[in-house]
C-alpha positions in Angstrom: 141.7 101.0 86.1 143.7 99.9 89.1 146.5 102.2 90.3 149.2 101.0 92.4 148.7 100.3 96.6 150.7 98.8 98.9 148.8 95.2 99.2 151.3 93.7 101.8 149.2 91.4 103.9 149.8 94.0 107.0 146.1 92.8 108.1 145.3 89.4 107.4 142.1 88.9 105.6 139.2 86.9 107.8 136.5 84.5 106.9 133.6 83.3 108.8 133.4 79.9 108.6 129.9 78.1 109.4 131.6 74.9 110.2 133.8 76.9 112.7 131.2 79.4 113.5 133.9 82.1 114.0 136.5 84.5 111.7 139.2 82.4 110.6 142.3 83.7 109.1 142.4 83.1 105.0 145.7 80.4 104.6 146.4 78.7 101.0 145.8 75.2 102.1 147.6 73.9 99.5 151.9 73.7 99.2 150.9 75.9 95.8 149.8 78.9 97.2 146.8 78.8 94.9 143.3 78.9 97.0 140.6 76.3 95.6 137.1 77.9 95.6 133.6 75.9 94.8 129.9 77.3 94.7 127.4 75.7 94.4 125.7 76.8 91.0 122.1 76.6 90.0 119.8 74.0 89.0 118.9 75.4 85.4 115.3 74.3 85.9 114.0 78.2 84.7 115.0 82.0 84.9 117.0 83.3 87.3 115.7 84.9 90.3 116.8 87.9 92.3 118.0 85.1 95.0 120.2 83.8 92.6 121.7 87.0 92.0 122.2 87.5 95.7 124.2 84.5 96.1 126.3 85.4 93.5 126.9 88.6 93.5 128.3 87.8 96.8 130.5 85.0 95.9 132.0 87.3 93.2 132.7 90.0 95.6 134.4 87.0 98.0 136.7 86.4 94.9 137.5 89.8 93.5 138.6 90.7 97.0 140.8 87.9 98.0 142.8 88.4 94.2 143.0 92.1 95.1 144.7 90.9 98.4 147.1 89.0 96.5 145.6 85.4 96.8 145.7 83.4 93.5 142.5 81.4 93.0 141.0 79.2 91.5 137.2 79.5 91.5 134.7 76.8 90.2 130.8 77.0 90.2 128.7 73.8 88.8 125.3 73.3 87.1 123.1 70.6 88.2 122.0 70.1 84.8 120.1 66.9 85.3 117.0 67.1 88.5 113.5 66.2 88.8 112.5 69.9 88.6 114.5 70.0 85.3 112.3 66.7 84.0 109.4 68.2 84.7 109.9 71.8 83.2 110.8 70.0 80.2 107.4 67.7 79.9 105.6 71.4 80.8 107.7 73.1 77.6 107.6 69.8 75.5 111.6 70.2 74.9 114.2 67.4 75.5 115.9 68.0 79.5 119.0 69.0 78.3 117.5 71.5 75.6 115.6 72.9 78.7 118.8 72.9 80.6 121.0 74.9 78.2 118.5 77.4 77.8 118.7 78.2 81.5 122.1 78.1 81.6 122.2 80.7 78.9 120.0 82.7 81.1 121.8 82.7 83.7 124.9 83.9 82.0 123.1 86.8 80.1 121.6 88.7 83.3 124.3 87.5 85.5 127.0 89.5 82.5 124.7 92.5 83.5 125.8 92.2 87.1 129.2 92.3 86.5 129.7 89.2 88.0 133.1 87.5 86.3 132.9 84.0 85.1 134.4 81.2 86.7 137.3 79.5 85.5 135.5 76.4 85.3 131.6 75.3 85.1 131.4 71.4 85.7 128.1 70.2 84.8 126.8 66.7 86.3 126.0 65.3 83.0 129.9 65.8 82.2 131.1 63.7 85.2 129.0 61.0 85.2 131.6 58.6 85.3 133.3 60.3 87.9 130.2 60.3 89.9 129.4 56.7 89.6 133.0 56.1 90.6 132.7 57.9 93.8 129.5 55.7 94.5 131.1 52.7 94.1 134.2 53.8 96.4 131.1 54.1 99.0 129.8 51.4 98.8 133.2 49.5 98.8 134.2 50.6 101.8 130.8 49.8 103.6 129.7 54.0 103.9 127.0 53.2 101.6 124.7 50.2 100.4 122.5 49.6 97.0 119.5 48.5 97.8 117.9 45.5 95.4 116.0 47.9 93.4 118.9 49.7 92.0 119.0 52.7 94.4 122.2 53.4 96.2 122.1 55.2 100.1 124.7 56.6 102.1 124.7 54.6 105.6 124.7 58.0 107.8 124.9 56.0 111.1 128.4 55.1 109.7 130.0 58.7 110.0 130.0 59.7 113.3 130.9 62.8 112.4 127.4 63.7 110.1 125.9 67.2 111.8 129.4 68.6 112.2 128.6 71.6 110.2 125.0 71.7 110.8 125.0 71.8 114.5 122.6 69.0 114.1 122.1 66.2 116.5 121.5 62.5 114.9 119.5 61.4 117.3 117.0 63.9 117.4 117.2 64.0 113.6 115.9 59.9 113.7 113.0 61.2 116.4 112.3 63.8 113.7 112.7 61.6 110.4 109.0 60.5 108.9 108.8 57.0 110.2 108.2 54.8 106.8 111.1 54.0 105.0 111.3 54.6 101.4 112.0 50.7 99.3 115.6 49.4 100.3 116.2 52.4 103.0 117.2 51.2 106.1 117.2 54.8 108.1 115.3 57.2 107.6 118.3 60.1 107.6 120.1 58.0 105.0 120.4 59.9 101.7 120.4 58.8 97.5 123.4 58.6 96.1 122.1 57.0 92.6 118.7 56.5 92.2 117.0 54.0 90.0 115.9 54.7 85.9 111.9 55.9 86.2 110.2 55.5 82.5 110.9 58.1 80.2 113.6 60.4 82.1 117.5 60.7 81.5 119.4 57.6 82.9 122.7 56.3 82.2 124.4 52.4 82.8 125.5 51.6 86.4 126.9 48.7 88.4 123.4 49.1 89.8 121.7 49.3 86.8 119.9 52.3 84.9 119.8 55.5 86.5 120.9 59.1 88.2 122.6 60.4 90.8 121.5 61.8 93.6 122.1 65.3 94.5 124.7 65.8 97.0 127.1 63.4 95.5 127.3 65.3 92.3 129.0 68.3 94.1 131.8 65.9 95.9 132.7 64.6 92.6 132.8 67.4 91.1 135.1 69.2 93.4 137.6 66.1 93.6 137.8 65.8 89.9 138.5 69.8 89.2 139.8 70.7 92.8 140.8 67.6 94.6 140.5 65.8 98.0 140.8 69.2 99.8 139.4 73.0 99.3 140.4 75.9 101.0 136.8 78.0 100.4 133.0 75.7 100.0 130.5 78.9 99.0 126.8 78.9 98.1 123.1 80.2 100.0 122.6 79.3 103.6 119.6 77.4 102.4 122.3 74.5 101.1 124.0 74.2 105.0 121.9 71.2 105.1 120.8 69.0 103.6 123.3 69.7 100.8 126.7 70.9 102.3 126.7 68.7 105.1 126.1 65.8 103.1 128.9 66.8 100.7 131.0 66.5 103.7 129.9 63.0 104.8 130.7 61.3 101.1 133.7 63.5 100.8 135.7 62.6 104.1 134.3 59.6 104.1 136.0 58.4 100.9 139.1 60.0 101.1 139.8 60.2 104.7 140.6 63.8 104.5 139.4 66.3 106.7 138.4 68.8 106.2 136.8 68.5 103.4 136.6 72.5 102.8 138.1 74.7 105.8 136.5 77.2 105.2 132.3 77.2 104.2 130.9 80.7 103.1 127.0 80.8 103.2 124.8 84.1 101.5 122.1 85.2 103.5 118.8 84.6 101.8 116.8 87.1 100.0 113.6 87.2 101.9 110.4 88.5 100.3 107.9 91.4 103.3 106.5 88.3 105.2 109.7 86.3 105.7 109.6 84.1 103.1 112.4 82.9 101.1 112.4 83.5 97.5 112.6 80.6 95.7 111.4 78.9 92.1 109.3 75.9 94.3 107.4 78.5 96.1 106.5 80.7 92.5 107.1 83.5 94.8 110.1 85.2 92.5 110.9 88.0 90.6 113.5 87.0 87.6 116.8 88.8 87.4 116.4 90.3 84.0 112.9 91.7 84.8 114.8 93.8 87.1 117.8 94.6 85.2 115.1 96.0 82.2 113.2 98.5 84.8 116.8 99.3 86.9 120.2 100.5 86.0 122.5 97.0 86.5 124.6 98.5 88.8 122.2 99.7 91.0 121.0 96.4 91.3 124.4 94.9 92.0 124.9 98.4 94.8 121.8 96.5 96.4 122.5 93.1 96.4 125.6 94.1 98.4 125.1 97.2 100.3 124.1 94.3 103.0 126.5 92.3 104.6 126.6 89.1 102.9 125.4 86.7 105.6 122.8 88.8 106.6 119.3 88.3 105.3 118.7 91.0 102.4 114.8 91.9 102.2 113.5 92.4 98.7 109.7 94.4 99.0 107.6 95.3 95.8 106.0 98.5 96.6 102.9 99.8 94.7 102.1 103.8 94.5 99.3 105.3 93.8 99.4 105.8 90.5 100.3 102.0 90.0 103.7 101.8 89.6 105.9 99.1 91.2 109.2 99.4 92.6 112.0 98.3 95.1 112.5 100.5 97.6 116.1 99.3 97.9 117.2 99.3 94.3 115.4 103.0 94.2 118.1 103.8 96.9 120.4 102.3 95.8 120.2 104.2 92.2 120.4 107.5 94.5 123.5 106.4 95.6 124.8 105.2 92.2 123.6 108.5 91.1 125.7 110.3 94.0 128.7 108.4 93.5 128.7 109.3 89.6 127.6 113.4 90.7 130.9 113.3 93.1 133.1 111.7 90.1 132.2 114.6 88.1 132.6 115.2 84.4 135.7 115.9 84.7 138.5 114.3 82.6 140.0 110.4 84.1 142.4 111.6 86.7 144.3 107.9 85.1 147.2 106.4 87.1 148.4 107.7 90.2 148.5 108.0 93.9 145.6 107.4 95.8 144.4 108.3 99.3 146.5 105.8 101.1 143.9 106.4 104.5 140.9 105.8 102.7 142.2 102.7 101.1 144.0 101.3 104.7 139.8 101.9 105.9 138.7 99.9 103.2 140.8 97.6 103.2 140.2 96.8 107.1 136.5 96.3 106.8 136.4 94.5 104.0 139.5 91.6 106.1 136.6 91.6 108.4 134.5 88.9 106.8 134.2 90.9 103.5 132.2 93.7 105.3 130.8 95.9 102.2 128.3 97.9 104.4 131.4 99.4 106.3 133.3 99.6 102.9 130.8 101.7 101.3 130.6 104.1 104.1 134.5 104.5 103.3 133.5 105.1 100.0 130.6 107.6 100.3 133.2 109.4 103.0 135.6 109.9 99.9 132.9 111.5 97.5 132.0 113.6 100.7 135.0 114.8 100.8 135.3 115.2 96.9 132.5 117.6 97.8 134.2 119.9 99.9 137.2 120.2 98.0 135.3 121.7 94.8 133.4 124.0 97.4 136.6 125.4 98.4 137.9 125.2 95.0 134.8 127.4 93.6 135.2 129.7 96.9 136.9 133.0 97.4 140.3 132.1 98.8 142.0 129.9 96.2 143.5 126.7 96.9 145.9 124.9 94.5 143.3 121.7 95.1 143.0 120.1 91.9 145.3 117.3 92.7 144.0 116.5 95.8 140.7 115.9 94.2 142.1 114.1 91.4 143.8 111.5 93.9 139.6 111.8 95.6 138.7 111.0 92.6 140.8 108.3 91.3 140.6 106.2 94.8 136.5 106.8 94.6 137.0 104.9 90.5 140.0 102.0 92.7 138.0 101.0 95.6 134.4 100.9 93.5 136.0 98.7 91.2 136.9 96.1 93.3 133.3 95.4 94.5 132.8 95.5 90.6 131.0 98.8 90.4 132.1 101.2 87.8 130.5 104.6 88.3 132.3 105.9 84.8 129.5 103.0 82.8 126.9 106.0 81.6 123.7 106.0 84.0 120.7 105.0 81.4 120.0 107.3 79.0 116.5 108.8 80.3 117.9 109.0 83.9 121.0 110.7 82.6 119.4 113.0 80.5 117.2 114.3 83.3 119.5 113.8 86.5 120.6 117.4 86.5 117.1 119.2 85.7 115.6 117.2 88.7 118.7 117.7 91.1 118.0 121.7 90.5 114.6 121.7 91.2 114.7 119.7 94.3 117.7 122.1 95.5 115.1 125.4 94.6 112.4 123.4 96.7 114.8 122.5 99.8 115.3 126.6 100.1 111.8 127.0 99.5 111.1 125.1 102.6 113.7 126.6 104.4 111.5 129.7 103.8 108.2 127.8 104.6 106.8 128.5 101.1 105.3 125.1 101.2 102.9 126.1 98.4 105.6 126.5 96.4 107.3 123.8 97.3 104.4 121.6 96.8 103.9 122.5 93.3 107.3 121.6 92.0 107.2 118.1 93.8 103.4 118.2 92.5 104.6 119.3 88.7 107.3 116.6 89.0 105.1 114.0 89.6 102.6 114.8 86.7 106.0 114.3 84.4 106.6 110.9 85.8 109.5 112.0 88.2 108.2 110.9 91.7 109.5 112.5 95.3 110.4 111.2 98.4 111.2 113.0 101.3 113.3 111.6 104.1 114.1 112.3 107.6 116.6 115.3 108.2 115.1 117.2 105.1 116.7 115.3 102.5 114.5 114.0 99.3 115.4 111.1 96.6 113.5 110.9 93.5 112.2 108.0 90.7 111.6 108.2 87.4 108.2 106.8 87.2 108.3 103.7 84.0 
């Protein structure tokens, strides 16, 4: 349910671009009008992991807001359906590649449904363009920016662009000092890169000018985007982790065939999701949780809440924590259910307020933080303000002096259900059925144990938190007096 709103571009909407390193103003690049979006997709090689969701989540929320702000867009997000890591999960599950590659892919869609997160308009996979591919190796090689070595393995000359590290910040020459000094067969630098890489016995190859074989990584993405976008994009998205080697090399084949720059004006990087120590999470290190082992233990969109309550560039940390009686959790998807379940207490039971005018200040304060960069942490405070003030309406509604307030908190109401649902969070979806049932049982009795601390009866107190625990229902107190709860699984 969107209502009307004055969408006129009073603000314009601002993107930080990594090859810029500042906010650059969001301008169709094309005569169209229509903005050309790529991300960078998985490699369907297992499950995915709460990382993956991070990225995307984000990306969605990128897209969602720009078509709310009146861009059209086209969005595309690839599978790299062919990789080493692919080959060798197959020999592990004794299944053809591909056969292991679709069932990924069908993973992926099935948890990242539960997120809310809308499909693209397109999903290129590599094994689709391989013609295209090949074809943008050749041009390469053609025009001297890359060589084939004897073997059959085809390498982009780096030294040739002298614009490679652009969007890296990277220096060449300290990258050769860095580069492992033995060349691989045919390689003549050490910082040049495969762009088709020879047949090996037993693994997926197709015919080449160069004989047998696959592509290399990064090329896959630039043929890709030229074939369903063109020459020229107008947003490149995916994890920081990609900024290099991947993106930048994208950039060097790209510009370097069609003589276009840039490439992508705009490149959007997702913070990584970071595990207590630092580390990324990641399917190489077999440090991950999956995304639908989640999604069974938490309410979906308390999981999306948490993968975007931080701003998206920023590092999101994701902690398993153990209590004593055994039970792991996330302390940031547990608080982000308490706010899910705050947002759906403030909404109330009662009936849709539908179509109609909406709080035109809370939307303008929305609307600013999220043209800064897409700024959800600021977005949801503007949100929680509104269920705040939801709050104090009924007060004064159920209070002495009556106030004709129903409509006020019907336009609350309905700009609370307008500005969720653009970060694709719909508080009216029914909470899971255990939480739901019990929500309002627990709420009292933590209310009757806040006065009975107020009154220092901490006996008291203690035996409801105590009594709550023993039914699976575990407390948290806070700083400032408040306390969230669990339901113990």
């Amino acid at each position: 349910m969107l209502a009307s709103v004055d969408n006129t571009f009073a603000m314009s909407v601002r993107i930080y671009s990594t090859l810029t390193g500042r906010e650059d103003e969001v301008v169709p690049l094309h005569p169209d009008g229509v903005l050309r979006m790529y991300v960078c997709g998985m490699t369907p090689k297992y499950h995915p992991h709460v990382g993956h969701g991070r990225v995307f989540v984000a990306m969605d929320v990128i897209r969602r807001y720009l078509e709310y702000r009146g861009f059209r867009l086209k969005f595309v997000q690839n599978f790299t359906d062919v990789d080493d890591k692919i080959i060798e999960r197959a020999a592990r599950e004794s299944r053809a590649a591909d056969k292991t590659a679709q069932a990924y892919i069908d993973s992926y869609f099935e948890v990242m449904d539960r997120l809310n997160i809308r499909r693209a308009d397109e999903y290129p996979r590599v094994t689709e363009y391989m013609e295209r591919i090949i074809e943008f190796t050749a041009g390469l090689v053609e025009i001297d920016r890359a060589y084939a070595s004897e073997l059959g393995d085809v390498w982009f000359d780096v030294a040739s662009d002298p614009g490679y590290g652009k969007l890296s910040h990277r220096d060449l020459n300290s990258q050769l000092v860095a580069a492992r000094k033995e060349l691989e067969p045919g390689k003549r630098d050490p910082r040049d890169f495969a762009l088709w890489k020879r047949a090996r016995e037993g693994e997926p190859s197709w015919p080449s000018p160069w004989g047998r074989g696959r592509p290399g990584w990064h090329i896959e993405c630039s043929a890709m985007v030229r074939e369903t976008l063109g020459d020229q994009i107008d947003i490149h998205g995916g994890g920081a982790d990609l900024i290099f080697p991947h993106h930048e090399n994208e950039i060097a084949q790209s510009e370097s065939l069609t003589h276009k720059s840039p490439f992508a004006r705009h490149w959007t990087h997702a913070g990584l999701l970071t595990l207590a120590g630092g580390d990324k999470m990641a399917h190489s290190a077999e440090n991950f949780t999956t995304l639908a082992s989640i999604l069974d233990r938490y309410d979906p969109l308390a999981v999306r809440y948490f993968l975007l309550a931080t701003h998206y560039r920023s590092a999101l940390t994701f902690a398993l924590e153990e209590s004593s009686s055994g039970r792991v959790s996330v302390r940031g998807i547990e608080d982000a259910r308490a706010a899910i379940a705050r947002l759906r207490r403030a909404f109330g039971d009662e009936p849709d307020p539908g179509k109609g005018e909406l709080d035109q200040p809370s939307v303008d304060a929305f609307t600013a933080a999220m043209d800064a960069d897409f700024n959800t942490p600021d977005a949801l405070a503007v949100i929680f303000d509104l269920a705040r003030q939801i709050n104090i309406q009924r007060d004064a509604r159920s209070g002495r002096v009556a106030r004709p307030v129903t409509e006020d908190i019907d336009r609350l109401r309905r700009t609370l259900v307008y500005l969720l649902d653009i970060l694709g969070l719909d508080i009216r979806t029914e909470a899971p059925t255990g939480q739901r049932a019990i929500d309002p049982y627990v709420d009292l009795l933590l209310d009757v144990r806040r006065k009975l601390r107020d009154l220092k009866e901490w006996t008291l107190a203690d035996e409801i938190r105590t009594r709550l625990a023993d039914l699976g229902v575990t407390v948290e107190d806070r700083p400032g007096g408040e306390s969230t709860w669990r339901l113990d699984s």
